[in-house]
N, C-alpha and C positions, 0 to 999 in steps of 0.2 A: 504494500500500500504506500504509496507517493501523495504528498500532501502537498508538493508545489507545483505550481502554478507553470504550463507550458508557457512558452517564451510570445506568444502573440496574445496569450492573458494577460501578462506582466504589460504588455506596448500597450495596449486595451485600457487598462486601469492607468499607465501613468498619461495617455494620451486625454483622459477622460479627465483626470485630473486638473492637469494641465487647463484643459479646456475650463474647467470649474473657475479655477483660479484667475485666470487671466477673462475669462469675459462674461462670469455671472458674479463674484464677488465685488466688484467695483460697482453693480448697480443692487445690490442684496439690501441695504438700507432702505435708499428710495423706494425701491417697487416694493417694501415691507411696509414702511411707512404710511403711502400711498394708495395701497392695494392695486398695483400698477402692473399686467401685464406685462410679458415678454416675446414676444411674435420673431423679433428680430434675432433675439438669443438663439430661438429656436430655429430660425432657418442655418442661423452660422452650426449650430447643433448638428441638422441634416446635413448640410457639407460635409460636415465629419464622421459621418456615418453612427450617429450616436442620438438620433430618434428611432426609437425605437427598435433595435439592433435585432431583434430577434427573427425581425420580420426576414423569408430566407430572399440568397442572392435574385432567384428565379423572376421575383415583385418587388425587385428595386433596392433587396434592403441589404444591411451586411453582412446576415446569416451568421451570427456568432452564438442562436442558441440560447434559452434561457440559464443556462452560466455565465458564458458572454454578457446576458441583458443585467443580469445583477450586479456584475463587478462595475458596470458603467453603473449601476443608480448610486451604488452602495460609491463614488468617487465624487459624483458631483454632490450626493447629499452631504458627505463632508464638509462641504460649503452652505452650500443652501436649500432644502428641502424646496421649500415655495418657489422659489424658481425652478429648481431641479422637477418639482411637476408639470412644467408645462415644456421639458423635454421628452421626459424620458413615460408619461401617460399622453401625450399629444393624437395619439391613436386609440385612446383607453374604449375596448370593446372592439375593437376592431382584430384580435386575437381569435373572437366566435367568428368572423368571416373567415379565419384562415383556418379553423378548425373545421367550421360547417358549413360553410359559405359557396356559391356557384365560382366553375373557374371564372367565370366573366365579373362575378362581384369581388372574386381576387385581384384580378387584372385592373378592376375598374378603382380599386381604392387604396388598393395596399402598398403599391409605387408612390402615388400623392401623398400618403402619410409618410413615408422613408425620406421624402426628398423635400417635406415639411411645406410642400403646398395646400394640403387642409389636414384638418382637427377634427378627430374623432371624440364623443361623448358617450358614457354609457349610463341612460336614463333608466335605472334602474329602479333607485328609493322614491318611495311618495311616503305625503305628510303622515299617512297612519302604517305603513308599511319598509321595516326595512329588514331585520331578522325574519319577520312572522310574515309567511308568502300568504297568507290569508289577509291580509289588510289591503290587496292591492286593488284597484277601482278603475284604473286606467284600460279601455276596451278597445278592441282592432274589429269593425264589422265590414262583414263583405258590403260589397255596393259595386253590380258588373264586376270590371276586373281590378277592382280597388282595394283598399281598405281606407275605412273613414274611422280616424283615431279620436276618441275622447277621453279627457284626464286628465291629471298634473301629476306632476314629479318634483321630486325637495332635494334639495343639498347634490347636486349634478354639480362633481367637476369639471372644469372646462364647458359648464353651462353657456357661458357669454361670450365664448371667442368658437366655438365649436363651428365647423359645418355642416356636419353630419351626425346624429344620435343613432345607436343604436338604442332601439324601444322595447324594451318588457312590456307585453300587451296580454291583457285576456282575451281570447279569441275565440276559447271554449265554455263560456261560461256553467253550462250545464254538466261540464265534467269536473271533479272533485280539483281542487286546488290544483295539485303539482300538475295536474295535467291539463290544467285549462291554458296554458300559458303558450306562445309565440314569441320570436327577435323579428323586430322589424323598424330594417332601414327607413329614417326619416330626417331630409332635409332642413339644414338648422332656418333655411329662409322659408319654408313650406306655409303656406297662407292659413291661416290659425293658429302657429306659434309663437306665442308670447312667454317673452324671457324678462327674470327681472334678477338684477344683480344681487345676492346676500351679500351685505356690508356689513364691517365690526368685526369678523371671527378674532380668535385669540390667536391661530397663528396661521402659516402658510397663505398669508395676505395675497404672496405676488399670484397664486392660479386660482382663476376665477370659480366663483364656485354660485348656483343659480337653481332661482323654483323655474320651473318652468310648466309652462300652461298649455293643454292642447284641445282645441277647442274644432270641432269637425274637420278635423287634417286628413288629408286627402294625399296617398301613394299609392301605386302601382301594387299588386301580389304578386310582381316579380322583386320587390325590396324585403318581402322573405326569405330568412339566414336558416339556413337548417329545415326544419321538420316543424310543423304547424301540432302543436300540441308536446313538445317536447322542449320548450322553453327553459323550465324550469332546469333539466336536465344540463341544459347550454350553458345556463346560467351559473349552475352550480362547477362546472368544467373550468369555467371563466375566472371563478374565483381561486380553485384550486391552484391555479397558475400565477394569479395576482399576488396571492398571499406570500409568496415567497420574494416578490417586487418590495413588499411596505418590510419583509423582515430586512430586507436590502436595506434601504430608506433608514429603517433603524441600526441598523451595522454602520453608516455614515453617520450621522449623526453621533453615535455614541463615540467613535473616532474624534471625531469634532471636538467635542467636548473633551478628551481625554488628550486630546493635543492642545486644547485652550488651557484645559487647567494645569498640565507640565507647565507650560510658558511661563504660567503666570503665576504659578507657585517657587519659579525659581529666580522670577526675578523682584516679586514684592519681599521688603525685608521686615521681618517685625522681629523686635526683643531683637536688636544687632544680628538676627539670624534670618537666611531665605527661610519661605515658611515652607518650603521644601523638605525643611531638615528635620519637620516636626513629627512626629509618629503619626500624630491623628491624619496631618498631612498626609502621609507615606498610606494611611490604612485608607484611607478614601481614593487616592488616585490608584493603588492595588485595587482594591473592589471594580472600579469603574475598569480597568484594564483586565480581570477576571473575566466580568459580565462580558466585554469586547468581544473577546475571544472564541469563550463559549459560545454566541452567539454566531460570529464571524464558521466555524464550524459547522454549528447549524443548518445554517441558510447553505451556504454550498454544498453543503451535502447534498439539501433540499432540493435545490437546482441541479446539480449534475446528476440528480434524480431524474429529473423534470426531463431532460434531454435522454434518457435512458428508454430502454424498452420497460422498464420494472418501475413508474412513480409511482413515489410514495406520498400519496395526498396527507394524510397524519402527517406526517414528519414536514410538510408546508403551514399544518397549521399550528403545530407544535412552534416553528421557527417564528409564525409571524405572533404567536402569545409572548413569547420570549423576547422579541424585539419592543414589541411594548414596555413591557416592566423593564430593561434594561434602558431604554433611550429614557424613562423618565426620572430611573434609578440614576443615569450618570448626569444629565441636564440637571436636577437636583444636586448632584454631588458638585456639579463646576460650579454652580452660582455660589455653594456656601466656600468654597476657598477663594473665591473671588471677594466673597462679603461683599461690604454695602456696593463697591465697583460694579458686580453680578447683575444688581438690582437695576443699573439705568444702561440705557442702548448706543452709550459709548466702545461698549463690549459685547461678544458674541455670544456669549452664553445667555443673555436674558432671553435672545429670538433664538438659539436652540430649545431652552426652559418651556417656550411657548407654545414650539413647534412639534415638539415632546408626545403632548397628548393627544394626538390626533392617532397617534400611531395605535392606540390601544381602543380608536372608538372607530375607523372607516373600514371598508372591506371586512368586516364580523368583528363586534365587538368582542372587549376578553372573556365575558360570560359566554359568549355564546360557543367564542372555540373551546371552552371548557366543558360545556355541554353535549358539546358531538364529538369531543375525544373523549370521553369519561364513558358516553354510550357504547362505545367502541371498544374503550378497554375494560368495560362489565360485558361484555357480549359474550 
């Protein structure tokens, strides 16, 4: 068993880096401050083959795999999550077209997401639905060769710059839950779609995040992903993969943090001493460099799962539970050797601190991966 990294892993993560540093940290303030988009990061991003990398060479993209896809989240989150969303999800949902999708809805979208000429969304949660698939209201009815959409959806990533949703619909209503459910492709200009920006979140400001309203929206039934009743199914597939994204997300971050608070514990002095040299010092930057680790293992495991013939979907959600509790465990640890400094946005660790918990509440809450792995291992 070999635990390093071939040598076009290694160019991968420091090219990715690199990219983080040099042209999304110099705008990571403002567009936090602001809640300001990033379109431009994101095309210089596709130049570099670092929107969404997984997507294969075939449709445009770099074909690196989701191990590949991680090592690129888990480089630029080290910088900044909120902007690192609107690279490395720029396509989010558009994973069910290349799993379930017609060659020609491959052909038609998965090149333009690679090369960062549109924005993919995946309109999943609504106000009383986001664990519990029974709260969902949103309907897809025939009409000739159409479907006419009614409903809303809450808290959509990439809500307001998106082109393109993929749509959780009920389509079957008469059939029990999991199986009433459809994906279906919907144009983010499509006439009946109103979008409204959620302003205020506590972090990941820079990628837009939106309710959005569908009110007699009218597509083709060739914007049909997959299999008309087997939604849920898709859906559930789509996460499996995700999840091993946000433990990413959390492996950078925790980095983050654990390179802010080395810095900054060796160069503030208290009692004529760096505070470096203090025990409590030394036992909080260990802990945070334990969680790292074990994490950092985790996920890649998880992932070069993912690319295997044998995934392991537990061991995805295993990584993305752990990534939680660790990014909030070490974002807590930076700010307190930071002290009062931690507390204002002179310094990184308050918008790590911020950006923190989001990781343990999108793509299935901690409860809820506790629930279907606990099912799992009482079985």
């Amino acid at each position: 068993m070999d635990f390093t990294l071939a040598e076009e892993h290694r160019m991968l993560q420091d090219m990715a880096y690199k990219f983080a540093v040099a042209e999304v940290e110099p705008h990571s303030f403002e567009c936090d401050e602001l809640e300001k988009p990033t379109p431009e990061i994101r095309k210089k991003a596709a130049e570099n083959g670092l929107v969404e990398p997984w997507i294969p060479e075939e449709y445009g993209g770099s074909g690196v795999g989701q191990f590949g896809n991680i090592l690129v989240v888990e480089q630029i989150s080290r910088v900044d999550i909120g902007i690192g969303l609107n690279i490395y999800i720029a396509g989010f949902g558009s994973q069910n077209i290349l799993a379930f999708g017609t060659e020609e809805q491959k052909q038609e979208y998965l090149p333009r997401v690679a090369s960062g000429e549109i924005v993919f969304a995946g309109a999943y949660t609504e106000p009383n639905a986001g664990t519990d698939v029974s709260g969902y209201k949103t309907k897809a009815i025939k009409d000739g060769d159409d479907y006419v959409i009614n409903g809303q959806k809450m808290f959509i990533s990439n809500g307001m710059s998106c082109d393109y949703m993929l749509c959780q619909c009920i389509t079957h209503p008469e059939e029990r839950a999991h199986k009433s459910f459809s994906q279906i492709i919907v144009p983010a200009n499509a006439l009946g779609v109103m979008r409204n920006k959620i302003k205020g979140k506590m972090g990941i400001r820079a990628n837009d995040t939106a309710d959005i309203a569908l009110e007699d929206v009218r597509v083709p039934q060739t914007s049909l992903v997959g299999t008309e009743m087997k939604g849920f199914v898709q859906l559930m597939n789509f996460f499996d993969v995700t999840r091993v994204m946000i433990a990413a997300q959390a492996l950078g971050l925790c980095q983050g943090c654990l390179d802010e608070a080395i810095k900054y514990s060796k160069e503030r002095v208290v009692f004529g001493k760096p505070l470096s040299s203090y025990q409590l010092t030394m036992q909080k930057i260990t802990e945070m460099a334990i969680k790292t680790e074990a994490l950092r293992n985790m996920t890649y495991k998880a992932a070069w799962m993912l690319d295997s013939e044998n995934p392991d979907y537990h061991l995805s959600a295993m990584a993305k539970y752990l990534g939680g509790q660790a990014a909030v465990f070490c974002a807590n640890a930076a700010v307190e050797i930071h002290g009062g400094y931690g507390y204002i946005d002179e310094y990184k660790v308050q918008k790590y601190y911020r950006d923190a918990k989001i990781l343990e509440l999108y793509e299935g809450t901690k409860e809820a991966e506790i629930m279907a792995l606990g099912r799992v291992l009482m079985a």
